[in-house]
Structure formats: C-alpha cells, structure tokens
N, C-alpha and C positions, 0 to 999 in steps of 0.2 A: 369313333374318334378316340376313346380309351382307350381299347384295344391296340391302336396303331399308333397312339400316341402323337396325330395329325390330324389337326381339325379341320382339315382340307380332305380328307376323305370321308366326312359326312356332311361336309357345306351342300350335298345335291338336296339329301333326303331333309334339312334341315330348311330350306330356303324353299321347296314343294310344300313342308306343311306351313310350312308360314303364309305362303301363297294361295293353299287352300282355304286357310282361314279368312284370309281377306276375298276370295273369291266366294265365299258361300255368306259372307255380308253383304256382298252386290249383287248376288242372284237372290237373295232372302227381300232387300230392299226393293229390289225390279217385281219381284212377285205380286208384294204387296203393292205397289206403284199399279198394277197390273189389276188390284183385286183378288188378288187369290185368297185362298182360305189363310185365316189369320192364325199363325202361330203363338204359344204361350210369350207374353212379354216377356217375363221373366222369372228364374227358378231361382227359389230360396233356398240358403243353404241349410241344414239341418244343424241344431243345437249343438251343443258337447256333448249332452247327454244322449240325444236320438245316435250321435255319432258312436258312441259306444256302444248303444244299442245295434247297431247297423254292422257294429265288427263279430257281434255274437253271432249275425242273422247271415255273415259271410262262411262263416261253418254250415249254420244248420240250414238253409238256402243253397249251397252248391252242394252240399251233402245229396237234396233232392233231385237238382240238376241232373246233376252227375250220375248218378244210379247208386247212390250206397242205402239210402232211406226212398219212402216214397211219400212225402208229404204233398206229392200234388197229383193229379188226376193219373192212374197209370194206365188209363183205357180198359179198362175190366181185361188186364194179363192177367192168365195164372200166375199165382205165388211164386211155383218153381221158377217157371219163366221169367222173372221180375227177380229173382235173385242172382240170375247167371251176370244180372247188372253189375255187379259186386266188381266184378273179377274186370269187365272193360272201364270200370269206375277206379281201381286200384292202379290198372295200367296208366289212365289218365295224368293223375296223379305223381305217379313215378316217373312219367314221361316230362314234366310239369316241372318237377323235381331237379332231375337231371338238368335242365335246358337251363332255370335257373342258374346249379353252380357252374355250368357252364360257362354263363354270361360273367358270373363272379370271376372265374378263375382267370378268365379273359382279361376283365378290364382291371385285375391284380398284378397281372403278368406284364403286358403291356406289347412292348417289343419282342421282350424274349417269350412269347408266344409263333410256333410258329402255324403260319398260314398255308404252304403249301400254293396250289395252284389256282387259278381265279376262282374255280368252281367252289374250292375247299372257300375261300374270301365271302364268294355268296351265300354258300349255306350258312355259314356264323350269322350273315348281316340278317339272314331273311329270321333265323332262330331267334337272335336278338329282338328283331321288331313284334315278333308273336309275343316275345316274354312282356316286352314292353308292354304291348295293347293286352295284354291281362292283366297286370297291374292297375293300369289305366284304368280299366273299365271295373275295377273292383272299387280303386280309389273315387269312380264317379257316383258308386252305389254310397259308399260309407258316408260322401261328402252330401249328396242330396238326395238319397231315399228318404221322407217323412212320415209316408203311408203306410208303415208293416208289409206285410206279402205282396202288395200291388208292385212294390218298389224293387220286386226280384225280378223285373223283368230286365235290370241292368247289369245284372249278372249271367242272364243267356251270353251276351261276347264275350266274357271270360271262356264258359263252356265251348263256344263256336272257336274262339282263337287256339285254348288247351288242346281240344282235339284233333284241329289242322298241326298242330305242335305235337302231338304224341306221334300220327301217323307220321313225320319224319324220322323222330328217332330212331321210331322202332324201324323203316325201311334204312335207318343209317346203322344200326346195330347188328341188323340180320345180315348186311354183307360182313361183316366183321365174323358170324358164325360159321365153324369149320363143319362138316358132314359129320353125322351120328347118331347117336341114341338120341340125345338131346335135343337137335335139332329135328330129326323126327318125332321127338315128344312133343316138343312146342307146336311143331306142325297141326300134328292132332287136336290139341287143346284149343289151337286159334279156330278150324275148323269145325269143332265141338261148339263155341261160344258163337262162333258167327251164326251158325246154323238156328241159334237158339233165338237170337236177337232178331234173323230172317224168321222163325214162327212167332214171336212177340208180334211185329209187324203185319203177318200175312191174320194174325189171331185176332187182330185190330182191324183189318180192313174187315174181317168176316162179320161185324157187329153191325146191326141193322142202323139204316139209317134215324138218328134219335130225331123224334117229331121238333118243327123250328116252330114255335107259341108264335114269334114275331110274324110267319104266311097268316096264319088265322088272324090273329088281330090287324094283318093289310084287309084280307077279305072281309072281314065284319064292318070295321070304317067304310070300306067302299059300299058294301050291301046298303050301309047306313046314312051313304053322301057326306060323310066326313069325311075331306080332305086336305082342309090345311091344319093342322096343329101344332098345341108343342109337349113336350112330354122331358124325362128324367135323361140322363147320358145314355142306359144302356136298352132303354126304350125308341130312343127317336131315330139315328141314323139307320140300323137294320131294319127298321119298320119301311121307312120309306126306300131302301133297297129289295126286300122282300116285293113289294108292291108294284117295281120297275120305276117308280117315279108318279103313278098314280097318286099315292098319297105321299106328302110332304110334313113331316115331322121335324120340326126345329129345338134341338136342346135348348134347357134352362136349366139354371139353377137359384138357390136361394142364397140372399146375404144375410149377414148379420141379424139382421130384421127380420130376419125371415121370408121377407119379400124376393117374387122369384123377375129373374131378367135375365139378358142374354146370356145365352154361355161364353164366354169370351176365352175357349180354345179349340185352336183348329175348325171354326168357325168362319163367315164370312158375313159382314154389316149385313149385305145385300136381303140375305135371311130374314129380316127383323126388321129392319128400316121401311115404315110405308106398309108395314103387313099388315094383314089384319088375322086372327086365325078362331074355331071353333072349339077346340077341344085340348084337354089335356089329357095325357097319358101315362103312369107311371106305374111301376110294379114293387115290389116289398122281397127282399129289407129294402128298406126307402135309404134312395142312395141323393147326397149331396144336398137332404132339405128339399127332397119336390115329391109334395104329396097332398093330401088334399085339403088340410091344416093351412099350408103357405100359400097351397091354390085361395081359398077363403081368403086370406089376407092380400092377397096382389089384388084377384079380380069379384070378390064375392061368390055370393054361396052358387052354386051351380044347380042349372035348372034339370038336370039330370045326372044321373050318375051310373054303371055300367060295370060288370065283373067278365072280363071276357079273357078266362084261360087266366094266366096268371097277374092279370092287368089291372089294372081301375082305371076305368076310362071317365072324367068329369067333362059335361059336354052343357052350355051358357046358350042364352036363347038369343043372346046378341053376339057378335063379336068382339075380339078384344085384340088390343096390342101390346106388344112385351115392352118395356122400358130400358134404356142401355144397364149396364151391371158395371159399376155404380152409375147409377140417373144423374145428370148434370145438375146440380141446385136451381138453375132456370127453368127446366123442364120436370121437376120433379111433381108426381102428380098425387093430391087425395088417397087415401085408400076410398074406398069404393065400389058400386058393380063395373062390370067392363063398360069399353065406350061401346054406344052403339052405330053401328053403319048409314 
C-alpha cells in the first residue's frame, strides 16, 4: 500500500489475515467444543525489563541460529566444519540487510518507484512479506519470551523466513552478474561452502543412534504392571509414546504450594478427570516443581521409591487422583495419603 501509495492494492492480503485470525478462533473454539487437547489460556506478556533482556538475547540467540556462534547443540560437527557456518551466516544476514532497505527505499519513494512488470510487482510484495514476518516473529520473542533459552524457539521463523529471503536475492542478483573471473570465483566458493554444509550433515547422520532412557523406563513400568501414572513435562508424554500406548503417563505440575495438579497445557480434562493413577515419575534438574518433596505433599510418603536410568520413579500402595490446577474451593482436598480404590 506504501509503495503504491493505494490502499486498494493490499485490501486482498489485508482482509485474508484478518480473516485468518477470526478463522483460527472458530476452529480453536470447535476444537475444544470437540474435546481436543486444550491449548495455553493465555500468554503473558513479559516485563520492561525481561523486554530488554529479550533484545540482548535477539543477538546472542540468532547469532546461534544462524551459524555465527554455537551455543546450542551442534551435533558433535568438527570445528572446521562448524565454522564454514560463518560465511552462509554472513550471507544471511546481508541478504536480510538488503531486503530491508529495500522495503525502506520503497515505501520512501512511493509512486516514483518504478515497478516494471507484474512479475517485477510480485517479487517486491512477496520480499516485503518475508521482511515483515521477521520482524514479526522477532517482535513476538522480545514481547513474550519469559523463560531464558526455552523462549528462542521464537526466533527459529525469523531464521526460517531470512533464509527463504536470502535464497531470493541472491537468485535475483546472480542474473544481474555478467561472465568472468568473478563469477566463476563465486561459483567456486558457493560450491566449496555447500559441499561443507553437505558433510556437516552427512557427519551428523553418521553418529550412532544416542540410547532413548524414555524405552527403558516404558519396559521397566510394564515389567513392573505400572501403567497408569503421572510424572514431570519432560517425563510423561514420550514415556507413553515410547511404550505405544501401553503405558499412560499424564503431566503435572506444581503450584504455588507446592502441590502438584493437572497440567493445564496442551492437555486434555479427559486425562485426569475420573482417573485414578499408580506412580509418579520424574527426572533431575526437576523441572516445574514435580519431585518427590511436592509428591509427599499432594499424595503422602510413597510406599516405594525406584531409580531407573535417569528417573525416580515414586510408586503408593493405593491409588490416587490429581486435582484440577487450581482445585476449585469446593473440591479442594486435605493434604494427606492418596485416596484409596
């Protein structure tokens, strides 16, 4: 609409996402009408101060993304190999760069921009919307990451949209390159760098498969006729996929109190409501308060206790059920041992 200085030629793209948006609250709302797994109610937004925090962590967070540092897992690459990152990191970048002033110079210019032919009209609009949805997706990090590191996973679409956005450029700049030295250097070097990026990869497949704790601790419940539980976030849901469904592991977590109750994200009542279950499970560092400190306080001391692989498994001689998270004040019960069946 800038660019053309007609706001009739983005009423299409403007009136789709508006429409999306109301479309994805009638399918969120039908879901749950439905039963489906229940979504987070609602995300807070981060402080002023987390916010500032969150602009420093937009460097040293996409720094890793990207390939310039390696602060997150780099699959046991060689060093070497792990540095040639640099160079498609740089490019990124500069590609990033460009499309920016691009976007600038465009909606500066206005009219006396010229357009050329409809093709030349799409690729601005489509450049434009990559530039956009990086922004976007940087602004959704800064405004509600609260969790440190966990919260860079909202900067992978930045990385995902920049590098759909370099690979244009550069295929819009290399028809603009004339035959010669140069272009045959480039030639070489892109060559060179992809080649390296193909052994990173092929370097990566070649590593043995790392043992999953989560199979062992299916077969050990099952060896042991534990099958309904509940256990910590990064305990319960791959235990009961490991296992096929044999055993059922339902998160929890702990409040305020320490007291543990339903998880209540991406969750489903059905889980919890009417259950009844045998054992808990958690592993260390103890993540979200579910350990066996808040076990003792929800359901009392447990009649056994189990180290299996990275685990602690707390297993009661009766059954017990979880309470909603927060327990309604009419339903809220005693601390105490669990109920029995």
């Amino acid at each position: 609409m800038l660019r053309k200085r007609e706001w009739r030629s983005g009423i299409a793209a403007v009136t789709a996402s508006a429409a999306a948006i109301i479309a994805s609250e009638i399918v969120s709302w039908l879901a749950r009408a439905m039963g489906a797994f229940k979504s987070v109610d609602g995300v807070s937004f981060a402080t002023s101060a987390q916010m500032l925090v969150n602009l420093r962590h937009v460097l040293s967070y996409g720094a890793g993304l990207v390939g310039f540092t390696y602060g997150f897992d780099a699959g046991r690459v060689p060093t070497v190999l792990q540095d040639v990152h640099v160079l498609g990191a740089l490019l990124i970048v500069a590609c990033a760069l460009v499309a920016v002033a691009n976007l600038v110079r465009g909606v500066v210019r206005g009219r006396r921009e010229e357009f050329g032919p409809q093709m030349g009209a799409e690729r601005r609009w489509l450049d434009d919307a990559l530039v956009i949805a990086m922004v976007g997706s940087v602004a959704t990090f800064v405004v509600l990451a609260v969790s440190g590191v966990p919260g860079a996973r909202y900067l992978v679409a930045t990385i995902v949209f920049a590098s759909v956005l370099s690979g244009r450029i550069v295929a819009q700049a290399w028809q603009r390159l004339r035959p010669g030295r140069m272009t045959r250097g480039i030639c070489v070097v892109g060559v060179a760098v992809s080649l390296c990026f193909v052994a990173s990869l092929g370097y990566t497949l070649a590593q043995p498969v790392a043992a999953q704790s989560a199979s062992t601790l299916a077969s050990w419940l099952e060896a042991h006729h534990l099958r309904n539980g509940v256990g910590g976030y990064w305990a319960s849901s791959i235990t009961t996929v490991e296992s096929r469904g044999a055993i059922t592991v339902r998160p929890v977590w702990a409040n305020p109190d320490g007291e543990l109750g339903w998880y209540m994200k991406l969750s489903s009542a059905s889980w919890y409501a009417g259950q009844q279950f045998q054992f808990l499970v958690y592993e260390t560092p103890v993540y979200q308060g579910v350990d066996s400190a808040s076990a003792v306080r929800t359901w009392g001391p447990p009649a056994h206790t189990y180290v299996v692989g990275g685990y602690h498994v707390l297993v009661w001689s009766n059954t017990f059920s979880v309470a909603p998270f927060p327990p309604p004040q009419d339903q809220a019960q005693p601390a105490g041992g669990p109920s029995g069946t």
